[in-house]
PASETI-291435 format. One record per atom (N, C-alpha, C): residue in one letter; x, y, z. Coordinates in steps of 0.02 Angstrom, whole numbers, plus 50000, padded with zeros to 5 digits. Example, Ala and Ser with C-alpha at 12.3 -4.5 7.8 and 13.67 -1.06 7.14 Angstrom:
BEGIN
A506604971650390/A506154977550390/A506604983550390/S506424988850354/S506844994750357/S506455000250394/
***
This chain:
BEGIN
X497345040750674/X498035038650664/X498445044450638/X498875045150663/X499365052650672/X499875046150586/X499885052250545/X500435053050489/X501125054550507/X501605053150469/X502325055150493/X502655058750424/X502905063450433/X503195068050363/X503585063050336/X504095060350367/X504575056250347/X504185049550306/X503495047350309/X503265039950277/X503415040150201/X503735033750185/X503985034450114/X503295032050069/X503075032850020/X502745032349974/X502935030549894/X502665025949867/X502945023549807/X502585027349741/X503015031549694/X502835035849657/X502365032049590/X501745031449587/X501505028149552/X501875019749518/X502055019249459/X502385011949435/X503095013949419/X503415018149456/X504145021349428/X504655015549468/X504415014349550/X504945011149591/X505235017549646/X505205022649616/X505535028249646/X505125028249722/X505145033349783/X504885032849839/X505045042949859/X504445043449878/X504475050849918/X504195048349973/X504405054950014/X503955055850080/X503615058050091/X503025056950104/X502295059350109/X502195067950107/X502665070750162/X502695077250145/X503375080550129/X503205082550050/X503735085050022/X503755092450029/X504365094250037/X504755100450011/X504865105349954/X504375111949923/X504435114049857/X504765119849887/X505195122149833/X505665128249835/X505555135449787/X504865136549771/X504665141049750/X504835147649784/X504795145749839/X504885154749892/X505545155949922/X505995151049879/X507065152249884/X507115156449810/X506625156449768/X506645160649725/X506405168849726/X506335168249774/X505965176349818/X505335176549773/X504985170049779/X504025173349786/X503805177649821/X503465183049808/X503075187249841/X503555192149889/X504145189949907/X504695193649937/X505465190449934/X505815192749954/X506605189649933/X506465188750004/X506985179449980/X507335176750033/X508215176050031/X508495177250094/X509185175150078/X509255168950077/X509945167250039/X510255161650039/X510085158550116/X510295162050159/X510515158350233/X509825154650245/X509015158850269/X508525156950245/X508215150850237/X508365150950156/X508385146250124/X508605138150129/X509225139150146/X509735135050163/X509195130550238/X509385135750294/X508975134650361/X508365132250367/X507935132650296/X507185130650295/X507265121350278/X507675121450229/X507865115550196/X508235110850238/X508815110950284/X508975107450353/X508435106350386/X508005111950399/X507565109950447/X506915103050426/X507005105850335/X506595099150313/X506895092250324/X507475092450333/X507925086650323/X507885083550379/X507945089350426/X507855084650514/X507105082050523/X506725084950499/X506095081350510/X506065074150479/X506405074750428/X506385067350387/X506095066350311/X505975074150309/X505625075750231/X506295072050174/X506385069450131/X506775069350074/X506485070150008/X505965070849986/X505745072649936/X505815082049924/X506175082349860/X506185090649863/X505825092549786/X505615098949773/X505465100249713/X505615103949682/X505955107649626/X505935114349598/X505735115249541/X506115121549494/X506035121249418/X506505127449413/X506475129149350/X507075134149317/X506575138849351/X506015139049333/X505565146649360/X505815150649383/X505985145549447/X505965147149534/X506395152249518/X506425157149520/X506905163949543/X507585163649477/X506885161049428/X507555160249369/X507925158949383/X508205151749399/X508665146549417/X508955147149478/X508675151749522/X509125152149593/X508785146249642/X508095144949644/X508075138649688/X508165132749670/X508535131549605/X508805125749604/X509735124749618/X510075130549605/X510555132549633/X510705128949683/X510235133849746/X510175133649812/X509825125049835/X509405122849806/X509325116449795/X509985111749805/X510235111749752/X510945106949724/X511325108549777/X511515114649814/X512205114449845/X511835111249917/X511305113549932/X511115106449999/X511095104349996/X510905097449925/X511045091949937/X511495087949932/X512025093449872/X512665090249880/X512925088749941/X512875091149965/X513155092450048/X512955086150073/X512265083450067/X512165078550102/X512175071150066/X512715071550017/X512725066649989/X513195060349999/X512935055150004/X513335048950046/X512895042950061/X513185038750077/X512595031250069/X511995029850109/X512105036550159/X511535036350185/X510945040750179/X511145044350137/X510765052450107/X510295049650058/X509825045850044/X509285043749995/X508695050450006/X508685053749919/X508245058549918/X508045057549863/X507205061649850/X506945061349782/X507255068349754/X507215069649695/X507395075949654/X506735078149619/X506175081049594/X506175084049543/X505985090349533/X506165092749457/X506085099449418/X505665099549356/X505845105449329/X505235106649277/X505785107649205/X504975105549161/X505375108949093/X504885112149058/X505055117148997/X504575119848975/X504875127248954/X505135127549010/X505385135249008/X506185137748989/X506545139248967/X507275139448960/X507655146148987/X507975147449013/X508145154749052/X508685156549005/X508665161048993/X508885165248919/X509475172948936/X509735175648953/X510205179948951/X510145186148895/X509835193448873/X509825194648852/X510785198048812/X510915197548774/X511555200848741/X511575204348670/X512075209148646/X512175210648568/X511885204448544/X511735203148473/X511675199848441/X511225193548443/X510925194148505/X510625189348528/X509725190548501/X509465187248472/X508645189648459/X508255183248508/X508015187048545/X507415182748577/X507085182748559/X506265178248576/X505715178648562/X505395181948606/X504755187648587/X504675192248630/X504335187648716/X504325192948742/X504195191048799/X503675189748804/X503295183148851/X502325183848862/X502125187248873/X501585187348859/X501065192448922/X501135190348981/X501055195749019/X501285193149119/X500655190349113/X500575185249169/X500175180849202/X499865183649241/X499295184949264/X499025190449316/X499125186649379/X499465180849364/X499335175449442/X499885176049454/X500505176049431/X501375176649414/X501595184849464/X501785182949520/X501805189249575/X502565191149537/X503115186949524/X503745188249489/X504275186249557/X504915188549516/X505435185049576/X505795189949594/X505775191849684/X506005197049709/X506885198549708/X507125191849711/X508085191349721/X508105185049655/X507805186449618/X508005180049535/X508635181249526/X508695178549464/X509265179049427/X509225181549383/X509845184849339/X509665189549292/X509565186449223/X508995183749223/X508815178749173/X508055179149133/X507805178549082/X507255179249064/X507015171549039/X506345170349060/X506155165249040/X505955164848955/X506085158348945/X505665157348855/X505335152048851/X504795152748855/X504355144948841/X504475140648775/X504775134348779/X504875129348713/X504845123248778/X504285118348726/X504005111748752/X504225108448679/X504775110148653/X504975106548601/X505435100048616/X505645094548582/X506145089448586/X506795093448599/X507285097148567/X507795099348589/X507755104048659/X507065106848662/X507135112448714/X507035108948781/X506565100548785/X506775097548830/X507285095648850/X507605090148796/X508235089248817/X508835096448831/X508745100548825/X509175105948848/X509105107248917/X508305108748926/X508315110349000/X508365104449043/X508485096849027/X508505093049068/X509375093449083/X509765095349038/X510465097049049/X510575103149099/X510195108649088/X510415116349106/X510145113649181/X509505110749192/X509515107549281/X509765104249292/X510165098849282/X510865095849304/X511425098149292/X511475105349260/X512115108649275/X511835115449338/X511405117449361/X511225120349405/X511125118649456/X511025113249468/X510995108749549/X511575105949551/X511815102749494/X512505098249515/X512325091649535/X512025089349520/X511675082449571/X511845075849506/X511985072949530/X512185067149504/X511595064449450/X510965064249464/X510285060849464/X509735067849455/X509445067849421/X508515073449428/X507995065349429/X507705064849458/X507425059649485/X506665059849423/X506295066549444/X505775066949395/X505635072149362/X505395072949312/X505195079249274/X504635081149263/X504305087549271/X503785089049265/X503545093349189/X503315094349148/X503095097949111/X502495104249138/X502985112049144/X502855115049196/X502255118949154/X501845120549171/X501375126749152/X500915127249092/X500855121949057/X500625117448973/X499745119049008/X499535121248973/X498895124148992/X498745133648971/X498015133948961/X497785138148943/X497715145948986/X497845145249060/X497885145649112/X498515151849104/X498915147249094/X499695151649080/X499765154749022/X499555150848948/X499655153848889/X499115156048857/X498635155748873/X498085158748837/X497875156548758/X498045160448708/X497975161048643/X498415156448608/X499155156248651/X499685153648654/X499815148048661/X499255144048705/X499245136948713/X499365133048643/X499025132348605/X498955128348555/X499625126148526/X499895130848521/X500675129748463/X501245127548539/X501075130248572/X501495124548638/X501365118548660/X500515118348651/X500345110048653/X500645105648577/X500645109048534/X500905105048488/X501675104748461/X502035109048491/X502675108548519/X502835102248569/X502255102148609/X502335094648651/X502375091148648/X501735090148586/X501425083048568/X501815081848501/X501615084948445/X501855083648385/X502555085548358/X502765090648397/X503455094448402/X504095088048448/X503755086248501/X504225076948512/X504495080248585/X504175084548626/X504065088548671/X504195079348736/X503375078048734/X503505071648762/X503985065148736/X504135066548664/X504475060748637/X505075059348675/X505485066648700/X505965068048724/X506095063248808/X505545065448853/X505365064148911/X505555056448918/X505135051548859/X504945045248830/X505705044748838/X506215045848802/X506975044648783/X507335044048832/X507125051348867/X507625051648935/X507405045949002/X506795044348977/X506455037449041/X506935032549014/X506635029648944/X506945023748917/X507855022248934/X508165029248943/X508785029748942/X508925028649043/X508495028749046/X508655027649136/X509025035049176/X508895038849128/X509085046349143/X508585050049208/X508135049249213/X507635049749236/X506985044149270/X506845043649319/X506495038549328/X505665039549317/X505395043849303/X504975046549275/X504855051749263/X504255055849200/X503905060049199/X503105060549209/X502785066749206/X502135068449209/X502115076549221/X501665079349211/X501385087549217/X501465089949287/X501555095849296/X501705101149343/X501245108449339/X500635107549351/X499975112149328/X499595112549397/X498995117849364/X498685121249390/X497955120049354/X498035115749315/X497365112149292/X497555107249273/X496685103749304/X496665096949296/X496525095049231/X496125099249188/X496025095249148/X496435095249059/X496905099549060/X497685096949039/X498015090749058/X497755089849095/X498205083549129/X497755076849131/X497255077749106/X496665072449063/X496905070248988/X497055078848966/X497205077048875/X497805075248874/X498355075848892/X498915072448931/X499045065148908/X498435064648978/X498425054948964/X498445052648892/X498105055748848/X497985055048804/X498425052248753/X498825055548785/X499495057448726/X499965051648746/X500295052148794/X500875045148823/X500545044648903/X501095039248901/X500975037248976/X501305042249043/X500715044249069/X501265050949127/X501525044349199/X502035045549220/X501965041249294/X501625047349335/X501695052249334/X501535055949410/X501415061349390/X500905066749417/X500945075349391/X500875076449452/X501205083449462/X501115089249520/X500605092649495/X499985092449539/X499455095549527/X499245102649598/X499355106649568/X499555114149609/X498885116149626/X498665115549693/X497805118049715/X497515111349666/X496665112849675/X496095108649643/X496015103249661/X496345101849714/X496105096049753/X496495097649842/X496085100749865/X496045104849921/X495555106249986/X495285104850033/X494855109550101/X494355113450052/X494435118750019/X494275122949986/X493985120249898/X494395114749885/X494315114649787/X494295107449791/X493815105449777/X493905097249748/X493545096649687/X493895100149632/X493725099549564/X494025094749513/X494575091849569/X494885085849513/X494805079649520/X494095076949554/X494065070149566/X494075066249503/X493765067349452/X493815064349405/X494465062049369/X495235066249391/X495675066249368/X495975061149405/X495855062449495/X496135059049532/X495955052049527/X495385051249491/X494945041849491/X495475039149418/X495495043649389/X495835040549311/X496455040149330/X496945043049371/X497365043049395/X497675035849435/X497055032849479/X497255028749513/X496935023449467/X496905023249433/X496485016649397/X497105014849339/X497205020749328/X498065020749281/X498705019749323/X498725021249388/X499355017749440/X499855025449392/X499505029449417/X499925036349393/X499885040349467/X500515041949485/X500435044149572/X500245052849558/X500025056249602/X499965062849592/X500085065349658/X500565071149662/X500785075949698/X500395081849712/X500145085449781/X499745090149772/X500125095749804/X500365099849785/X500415107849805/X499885112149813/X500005118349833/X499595124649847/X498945121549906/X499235117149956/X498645112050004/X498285121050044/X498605125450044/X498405130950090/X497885137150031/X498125137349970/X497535139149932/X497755148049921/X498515147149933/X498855152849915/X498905159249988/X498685152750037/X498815154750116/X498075155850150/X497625159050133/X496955156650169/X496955152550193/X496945146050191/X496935140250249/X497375139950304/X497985145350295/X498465143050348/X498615150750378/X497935154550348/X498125160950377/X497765163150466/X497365159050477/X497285160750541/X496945168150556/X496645168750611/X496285176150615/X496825182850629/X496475186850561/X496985192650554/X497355191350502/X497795185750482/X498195185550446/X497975185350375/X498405181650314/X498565183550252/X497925180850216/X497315183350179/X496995181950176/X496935182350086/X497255177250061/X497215176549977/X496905170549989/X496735171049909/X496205162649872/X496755164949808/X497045160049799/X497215156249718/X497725162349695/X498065166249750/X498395172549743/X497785180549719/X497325179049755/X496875183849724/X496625185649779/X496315192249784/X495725192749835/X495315186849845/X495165187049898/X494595181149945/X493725181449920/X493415179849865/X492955179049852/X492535179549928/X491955181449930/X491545181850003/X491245175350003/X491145171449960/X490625166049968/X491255158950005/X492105161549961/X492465157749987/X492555159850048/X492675165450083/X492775168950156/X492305162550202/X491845164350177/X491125161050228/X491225153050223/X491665150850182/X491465142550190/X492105142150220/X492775145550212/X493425147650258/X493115145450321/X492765150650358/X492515149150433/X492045145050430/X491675144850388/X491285137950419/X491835131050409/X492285129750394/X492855124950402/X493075126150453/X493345131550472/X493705134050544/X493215131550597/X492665132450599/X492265132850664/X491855124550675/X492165120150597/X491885113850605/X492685110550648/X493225113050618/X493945109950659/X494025112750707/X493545117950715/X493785119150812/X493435114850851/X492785113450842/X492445108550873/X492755101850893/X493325099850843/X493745092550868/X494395095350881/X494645104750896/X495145104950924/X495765103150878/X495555104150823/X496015105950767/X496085108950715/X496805109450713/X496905118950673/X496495117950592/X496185121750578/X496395122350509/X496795119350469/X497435123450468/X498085121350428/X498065113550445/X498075110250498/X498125104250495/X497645100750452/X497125103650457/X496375098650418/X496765100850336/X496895104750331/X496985106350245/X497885102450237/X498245102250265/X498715099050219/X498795091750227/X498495087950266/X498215081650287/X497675078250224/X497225084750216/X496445083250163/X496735077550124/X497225081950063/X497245077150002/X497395067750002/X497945068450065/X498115061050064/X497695055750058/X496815058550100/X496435054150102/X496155050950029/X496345053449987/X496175052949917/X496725045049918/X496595040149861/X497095034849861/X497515035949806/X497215040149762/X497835043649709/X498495047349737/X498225050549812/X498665054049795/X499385053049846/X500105053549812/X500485050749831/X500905054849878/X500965060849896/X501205066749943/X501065074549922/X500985077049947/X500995085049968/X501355087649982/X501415093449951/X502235098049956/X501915106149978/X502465106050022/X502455112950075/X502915119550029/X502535125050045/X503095129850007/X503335133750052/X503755132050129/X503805136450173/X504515139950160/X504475147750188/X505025152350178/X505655151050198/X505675149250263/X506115147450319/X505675142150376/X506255141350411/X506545135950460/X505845134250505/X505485140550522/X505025142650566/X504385138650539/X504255140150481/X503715138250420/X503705131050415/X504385130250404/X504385121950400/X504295116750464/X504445116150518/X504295115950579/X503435116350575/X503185121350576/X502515123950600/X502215116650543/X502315116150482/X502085114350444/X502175107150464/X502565104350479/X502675098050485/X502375094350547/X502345101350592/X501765098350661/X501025099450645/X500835102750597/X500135101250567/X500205093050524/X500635093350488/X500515087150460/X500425080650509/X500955083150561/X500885075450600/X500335076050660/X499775080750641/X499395082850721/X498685076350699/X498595074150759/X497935069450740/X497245072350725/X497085070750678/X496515072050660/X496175067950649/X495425066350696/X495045061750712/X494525058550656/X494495052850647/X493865052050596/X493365053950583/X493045056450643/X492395062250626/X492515068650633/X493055070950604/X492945077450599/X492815078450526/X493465071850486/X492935070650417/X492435067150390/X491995063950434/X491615063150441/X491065067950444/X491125074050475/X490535081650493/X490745083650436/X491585085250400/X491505089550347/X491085086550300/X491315082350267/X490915077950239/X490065078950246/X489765077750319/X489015077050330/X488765083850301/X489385089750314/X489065097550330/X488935097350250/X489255094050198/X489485097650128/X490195102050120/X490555100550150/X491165103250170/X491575103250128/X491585096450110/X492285093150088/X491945085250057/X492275084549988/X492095076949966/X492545069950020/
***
């Protein structure tokens, strides 16, 4: 049974609805290379004609430029027949250096953090505090312009990103009123839900812990390549908490094809991952389908999980991507991955 980008999906117990395959705007912030406006713009129509309405960003993105670029397309398409999801991140606050101004020093770079080729002239500051949420839930509705931010993510809360650093940001979250905030802006109908926006799962376990998440964007780890978050994904659906999966390509290995871009997790290609790469390839050629299709298809089969978001550059990307999503892929082909040890 062939999928359709456009199928709406109900975001865990919020009411809200995405479309199966969503739209992230990480690479309008010039990931890994600058994109223009025009680009940008052209990638995002082209999501629209397919039928995608779910979009994603965060301040990150190119230090506030793909949410910018975000807001003025959808303003554009706004009218009674324009129904779209929104969400962004918080965590981070984009800062302006000036006289008199004292920041807090800068992190340590991220060795995973490639940086933003055409950003803005802005520096990030990590606060998961009560005021620093509610600030950045303002500074992204004055950067998009959008009437509505639909959901919020708590971007990067993990050890992963902060290292040493984690601790006094998790408790900026927790005990600092980080989530208390989130809690306020739900209760207030400001927002129709929150949950995490990571790169580990199991932050997003201790999480639960703390309040109720509706939904997290969970970036890779449940993938063709990574199925390390079943345990998250079972607690997940047993809690009626929807989860979003990004990075379905594994930082482009899965969708790189012979010759092409050959990263794992933004890193060199481990050899042991290379070799299970083609042995995936050479189990989906056997049923006559691509790769890329078997990997951004994978996660749905999970019942947690509620859509998958594409990070394509332009117009071209998005297209390509959306005819993998909708290409049929037969029951035994996961069925063999599965038999081979492939894939859970």
């Amino acid at each position: 049974m062939c999928m359709r980008a456009s199928e709406t999906r109900t975001v865990g117990r919020t009411g809200l609805t995405v479309t199966a395959l969503g739209m992230g705007t990480a690479a309008m912030g010039g990931l890994y290379a600058p994109v223009s406006a025009e680009a940008s713009l052209e990638a995002l129509e082209a999501a629209w004609q397919a039928g995608i309405r779910y979009f994603d960003s965060a301040p990150m993105y190119g230090l506030g430029r793909s949410e910018h670029l975000l807001g003025h397309f959808l303003r554009e398409k706004a009218g009674p027949d324009a129904s779209f999801t929104v969400s962004t991140k918080v965590g981070r606050l984009m800062a302006r250096e000036r006289p008199g101004r004292d920041l807090p020093p800068a992190p340590p770079k991220n060795a995973l953090d490639s940086g933003w080729h055409n950003g803005l002239p802005f520096r990030e500051v990590f606060d998961y505090s009560y005021d620093a949420i509610m600030r950045s839930f303002d500074d992204s509705g004055q950067r998009t312009g959008l009437e509505r931010l639909d959901l919020l993510f708590v971007h990067d809360i993990g050890s992963v990103t902060h290292g040493d650093a984690q601790a006094g940001h998790w408790a900026a979250l927790t005990k600092g009123g980080g989530f208390r905030a989130l809690e306020e802006l739900k209760a207030a109908g400001l927002v129709g839900g929150f949950g995490l926006g990571v790169n580990e799962a199991a932050v997003v376990l201790d999480a639960m812990n703390e309040t109720a998440l509706d939904c997290t964007l969970l970036a890779g780890r449940h993938t063709l390549l990574e199925q390390n978050a079943l345990d998250l994904l079972e607690k997940a659906r047993k809690a009626g908490m929807g989860i979003m999966i990004g990075g379905v390509f594994n930082s482009g290995i899965l969708a790189a094809g012979p010759g092409g871009h050959r990263r794992f997790n933004y890193q060199d290609v481990p050899e042991a991952v290379a070799r299970r790469v083609d042995a995936l390839t050479a189990a989906c050629a056997r049923f006559g389908v691509p790769l890329s299709a078997a990997a951004i298809q994978y996660p749905l089969r999970h019942p947690a999980v509620t859509a998958v978001l594409i990070g394509a550059r332009d117009a071209g990307q998005v297209r390509q991507n959306v005819e993998w999503f909708e290409q049929d892929v037969p029951a035994e082909l996961w069925q063999t991955l599965e038999r081979e040890g492939l894939a859970a």
